[in-house]
DRENZA-649928 format. One line per field, with one value per residue (C-alpha): residue in three letters; residue number from 1; x, y, z. Coordinates in nm, 4 decimals. Layout:
BEGIN
residu <- (ala; ...)
num <- (NUM; ...)
u <- (X; ...)
v <- (Y; ...)
w <- (Z; ...)
REM end
This chain:
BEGIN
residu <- (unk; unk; unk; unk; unk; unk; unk; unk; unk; unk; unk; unk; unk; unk; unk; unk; unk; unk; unk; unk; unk; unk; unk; unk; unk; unk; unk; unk; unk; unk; unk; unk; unk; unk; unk; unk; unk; unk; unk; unk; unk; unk; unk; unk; unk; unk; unk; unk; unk; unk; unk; unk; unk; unk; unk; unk; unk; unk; unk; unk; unk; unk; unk; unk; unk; unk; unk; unk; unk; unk; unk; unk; unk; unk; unk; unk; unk; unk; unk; unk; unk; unk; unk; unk; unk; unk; unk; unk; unk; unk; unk; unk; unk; unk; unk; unk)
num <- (1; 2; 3; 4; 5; 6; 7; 8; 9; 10; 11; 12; 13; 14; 15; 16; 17; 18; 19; 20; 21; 22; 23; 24; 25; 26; 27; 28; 29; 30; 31; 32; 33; 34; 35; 36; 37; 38; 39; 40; 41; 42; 43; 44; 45; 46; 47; 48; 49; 50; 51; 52; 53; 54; 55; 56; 57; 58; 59; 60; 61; 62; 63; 64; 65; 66; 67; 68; 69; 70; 71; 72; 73; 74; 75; 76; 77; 78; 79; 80; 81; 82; 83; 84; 85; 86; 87; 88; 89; 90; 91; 92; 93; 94; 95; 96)
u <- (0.1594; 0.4142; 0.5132; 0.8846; 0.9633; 1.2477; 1.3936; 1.5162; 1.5598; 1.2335; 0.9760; 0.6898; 0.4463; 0.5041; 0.2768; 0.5933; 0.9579; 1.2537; 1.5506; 1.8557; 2.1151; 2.2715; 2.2409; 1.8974; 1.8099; 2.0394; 1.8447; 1.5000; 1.5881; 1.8492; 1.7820; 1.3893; 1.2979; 1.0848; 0.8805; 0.6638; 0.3010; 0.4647; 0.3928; 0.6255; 0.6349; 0.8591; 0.9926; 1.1319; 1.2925; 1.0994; 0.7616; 0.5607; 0.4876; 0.3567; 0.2715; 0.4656; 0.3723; 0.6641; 0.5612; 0.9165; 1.2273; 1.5198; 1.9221; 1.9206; 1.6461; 1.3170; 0.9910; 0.7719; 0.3710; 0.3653; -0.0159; -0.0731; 0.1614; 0.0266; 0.2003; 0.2979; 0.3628; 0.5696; 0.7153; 0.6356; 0.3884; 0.5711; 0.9272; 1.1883; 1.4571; 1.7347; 1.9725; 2.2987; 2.3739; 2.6868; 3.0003; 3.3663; 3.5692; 3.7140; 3.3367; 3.2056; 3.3677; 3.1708; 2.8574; 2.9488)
v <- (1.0979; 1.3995; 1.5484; 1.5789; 1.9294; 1.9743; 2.3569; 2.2698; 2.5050; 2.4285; 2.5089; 2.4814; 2.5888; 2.2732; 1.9150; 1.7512; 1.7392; 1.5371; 1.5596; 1.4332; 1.5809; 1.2383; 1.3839; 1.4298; 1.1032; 0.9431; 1.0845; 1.0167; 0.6356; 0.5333; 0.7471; 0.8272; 0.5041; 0.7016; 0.4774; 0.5266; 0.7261; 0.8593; 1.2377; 1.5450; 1.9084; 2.1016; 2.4776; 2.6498; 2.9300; 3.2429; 3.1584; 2.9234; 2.5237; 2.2530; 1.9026; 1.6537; 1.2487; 1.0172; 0.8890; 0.7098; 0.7147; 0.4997; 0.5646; 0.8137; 1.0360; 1.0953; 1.1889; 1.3770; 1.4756; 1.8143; 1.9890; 2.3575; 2.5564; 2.8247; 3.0948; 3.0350; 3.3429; 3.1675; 3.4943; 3.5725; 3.8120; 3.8849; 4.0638; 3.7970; 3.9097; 3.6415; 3.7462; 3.5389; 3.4587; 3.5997; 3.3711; 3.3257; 3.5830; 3.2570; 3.1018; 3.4203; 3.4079; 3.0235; 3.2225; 3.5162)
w <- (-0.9162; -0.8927; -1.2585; -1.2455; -1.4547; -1.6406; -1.7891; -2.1420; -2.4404; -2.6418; -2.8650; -2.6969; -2.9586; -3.1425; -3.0803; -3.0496; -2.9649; -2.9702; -2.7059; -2.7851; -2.5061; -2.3806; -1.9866; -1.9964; -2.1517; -1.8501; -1.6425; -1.7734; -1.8758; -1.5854; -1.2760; -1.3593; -1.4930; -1.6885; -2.0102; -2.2613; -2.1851; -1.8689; -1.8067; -1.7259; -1.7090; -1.9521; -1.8835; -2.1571; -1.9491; -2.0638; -1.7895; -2.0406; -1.9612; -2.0914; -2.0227; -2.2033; -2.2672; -2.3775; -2.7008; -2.7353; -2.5556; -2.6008; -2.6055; -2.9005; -2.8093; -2.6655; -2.8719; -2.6528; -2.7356; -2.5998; -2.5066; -2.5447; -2.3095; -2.0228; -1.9263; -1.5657; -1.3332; -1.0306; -0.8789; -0.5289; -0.4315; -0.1288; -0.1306; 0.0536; 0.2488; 0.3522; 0.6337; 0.7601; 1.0811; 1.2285; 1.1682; 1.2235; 0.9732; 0.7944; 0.8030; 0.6332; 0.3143; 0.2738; 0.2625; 0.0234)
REM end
């Protein structure tokens, strides 16, 4: 089963959180379909994960069980260069 994962502003130190932000709960109960004991990833933006197990999720929030985060280092080793093809002066300005 694929772990969606999901860049919120978190603690992830603690055993458990609760998310409240009416978008992402949307998204997790109407689009996701997600319910109770399902798993997902959680970013908090500064590199660290951690897996996260719905303990309860409803309209006004969701409480999440939250194991012990990693630090995750997802930078290429390679450097990437991305070049644009070239386009029609009033195509151009789409790109840049």
């Amino acid at each position: 089963m694929k772990l969606h994962r999901f860049i919120l502003k978190i603690n992830l130190e603690q055993p458990s959180a609760l998310v409240v932000d009416p978008e992402i709960l949307g998204q997790w109960r109407n689009v996701l379909r997600f319910k109770v004991g399902d798993r997902i990833t959680l970013c908090d933006g500064q590199g660290r994960e951690a897996i996260a197990t719905f303990e309860s999720l409803n309209k006004d929030g969701a409480k999440l069980g939250l194991d012990r985060p990693i630090q995750i280092d997802r930078e290429p080793s390679r450097e990437i260069i991305l070049y644009c093809a070239i386009l029609k002066r009033e195509n151009f300005e789409m790109v840049a």
